[in-house]
C-alpha positions as CSV (number, residue, x, y, z in Angstrom):
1,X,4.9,-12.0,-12.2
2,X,6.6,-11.7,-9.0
3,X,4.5,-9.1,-6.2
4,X,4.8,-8.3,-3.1
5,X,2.0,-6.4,-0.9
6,X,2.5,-4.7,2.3
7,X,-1.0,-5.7,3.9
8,X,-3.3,-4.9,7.1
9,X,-6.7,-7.6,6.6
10,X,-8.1,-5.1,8.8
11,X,-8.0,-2.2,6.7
12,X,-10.3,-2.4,3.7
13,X,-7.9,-0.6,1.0
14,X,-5.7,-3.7,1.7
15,X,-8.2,-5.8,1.2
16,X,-9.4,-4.6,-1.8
17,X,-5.7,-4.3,-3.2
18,X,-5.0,-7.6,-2.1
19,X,-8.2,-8.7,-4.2
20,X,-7.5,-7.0,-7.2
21,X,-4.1,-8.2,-7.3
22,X,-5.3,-11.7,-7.5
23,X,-8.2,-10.8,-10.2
24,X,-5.7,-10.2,-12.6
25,X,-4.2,-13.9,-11.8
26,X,-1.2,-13.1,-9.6
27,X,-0.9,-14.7,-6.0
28,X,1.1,-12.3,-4.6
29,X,3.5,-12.7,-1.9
30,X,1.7,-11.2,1.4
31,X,3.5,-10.1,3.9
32,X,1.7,-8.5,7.3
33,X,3.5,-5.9,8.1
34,X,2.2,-5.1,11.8
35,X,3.7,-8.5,12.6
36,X,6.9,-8.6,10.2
37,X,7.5,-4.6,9.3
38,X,9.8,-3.9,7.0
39,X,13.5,-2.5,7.8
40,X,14.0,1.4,7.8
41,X,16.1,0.9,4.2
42,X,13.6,-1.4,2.9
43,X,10.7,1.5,3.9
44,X,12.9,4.2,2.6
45,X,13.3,2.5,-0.7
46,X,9.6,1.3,-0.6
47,X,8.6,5.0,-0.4
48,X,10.9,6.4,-2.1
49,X,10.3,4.0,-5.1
50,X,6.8,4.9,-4.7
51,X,7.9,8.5,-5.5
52,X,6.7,9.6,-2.0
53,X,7.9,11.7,0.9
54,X,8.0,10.5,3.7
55,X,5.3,12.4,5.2
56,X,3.3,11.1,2.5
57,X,3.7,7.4,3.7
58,X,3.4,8.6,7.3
59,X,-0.2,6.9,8.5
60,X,-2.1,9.8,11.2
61,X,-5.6,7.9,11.3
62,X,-6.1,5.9,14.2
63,X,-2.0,6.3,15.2
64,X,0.0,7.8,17.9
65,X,0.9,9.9,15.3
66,X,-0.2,13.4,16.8
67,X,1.0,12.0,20.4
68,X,4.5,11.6,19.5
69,X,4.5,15.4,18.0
70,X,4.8,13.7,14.4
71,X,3.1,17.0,12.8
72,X,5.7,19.5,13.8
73,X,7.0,20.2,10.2
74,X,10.3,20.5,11.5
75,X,11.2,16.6,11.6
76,X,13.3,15.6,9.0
77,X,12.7,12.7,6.9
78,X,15.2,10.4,9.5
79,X,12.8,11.6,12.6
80,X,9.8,10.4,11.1
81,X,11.2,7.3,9.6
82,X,12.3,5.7,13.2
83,X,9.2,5.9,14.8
84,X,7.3,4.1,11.8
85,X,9.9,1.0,12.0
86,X,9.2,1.2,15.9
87,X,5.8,1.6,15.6
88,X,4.7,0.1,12.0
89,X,0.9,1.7,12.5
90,X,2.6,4.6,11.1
91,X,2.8,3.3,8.2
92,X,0.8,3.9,5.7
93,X,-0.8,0.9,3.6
94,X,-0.7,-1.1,1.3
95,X,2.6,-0.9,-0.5
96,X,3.0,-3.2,-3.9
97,X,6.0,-4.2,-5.4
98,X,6.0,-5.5,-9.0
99,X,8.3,-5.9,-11.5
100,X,6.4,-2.9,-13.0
101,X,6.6,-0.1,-10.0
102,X,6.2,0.0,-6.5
103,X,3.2,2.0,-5.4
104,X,1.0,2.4,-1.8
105,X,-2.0,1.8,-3.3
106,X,-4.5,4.5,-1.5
107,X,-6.7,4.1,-3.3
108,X,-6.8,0.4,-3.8
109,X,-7.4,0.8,-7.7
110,X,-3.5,2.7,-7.6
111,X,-1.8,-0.7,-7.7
112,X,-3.8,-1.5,-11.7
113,X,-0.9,1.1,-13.2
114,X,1.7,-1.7,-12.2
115,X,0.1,-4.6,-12.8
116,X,-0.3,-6.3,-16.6
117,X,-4.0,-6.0,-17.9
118,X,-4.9,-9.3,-17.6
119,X,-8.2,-9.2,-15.5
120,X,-10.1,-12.5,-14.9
121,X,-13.2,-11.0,-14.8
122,X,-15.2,-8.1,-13.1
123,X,-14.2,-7.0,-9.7
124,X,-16.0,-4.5,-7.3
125,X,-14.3,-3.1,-4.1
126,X,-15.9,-3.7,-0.7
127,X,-18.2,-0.6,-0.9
128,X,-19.8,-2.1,-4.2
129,X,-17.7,0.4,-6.3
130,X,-16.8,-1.5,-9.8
131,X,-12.9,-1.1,-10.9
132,X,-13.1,-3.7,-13.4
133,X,-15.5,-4.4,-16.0
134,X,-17.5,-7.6,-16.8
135,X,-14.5,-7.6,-20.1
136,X,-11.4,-7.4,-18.0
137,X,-11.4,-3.5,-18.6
138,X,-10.5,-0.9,-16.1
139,X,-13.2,1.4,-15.3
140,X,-12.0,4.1,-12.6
């Protein structure tokens, strides 16, 4: 199965994404996007494919989101999606593609409704929460 993952290894949903992707025997294709963001159409699909607004996708937590006035709730769709190609911190993470869907997987268990259920074995997220049981099942 062919997936792709929008990641940050410094944000532990990614992480955690990026790990349960590869329990259920995928290597997915990785791309960091801090250092190689997707183009505005590619985001706009990404997000809309996600079934997402915009504001949805937009990332305020440890931004310049409030700084650049990205909370007036006048900014159309087009305002807000320039800054977060100029500025990818704005996006939100981590975005999966898979044959299956395309979802930003917050939280990291999100991205098990597009891939197939075909678990390796148990898996616990970094904070010791178990997703997948000792069978392959999902638990959460």
């Amino acid at each position: 199965m062919d997936v792709t993952i929008y990641h940050n290894p410094a944000c532990g949903t990614s992480r955690n994404t990026l790990e349960l992707i590869r329990n259920s025997g995928i290597e997915p294709t990785v791309i960091e996007y801090l250092k190689t963001p997707p183009s505005r159409e590619l985001l706009a699909r990404m997000i809309a494919d996600a079934g997402l607004t915009v504001r949805q996708a937009i990332r305020e937590k440890g931004t310049p989101f409030e700084e650049l006035g990205l909370d007036d709730p006048a900014l159309t769709d087009d305002e807000l999606l320039d800054p977060m190609v100029k500025d990818p911190i704005l996006i939100n993470r981590p975005f999966v593609f898979t044959p299956m869907g395309t979802r930003l997987s917050r939280p990291s268990e999100v991205v098990l409704d597009i891939l197939p259920d075909a678990h390796k074995g148990p898996f616990a997220k970094e904070d010791g929460v178990q997703v997948i049981d000792a069978e392959g099942k999902r638990i959460v």
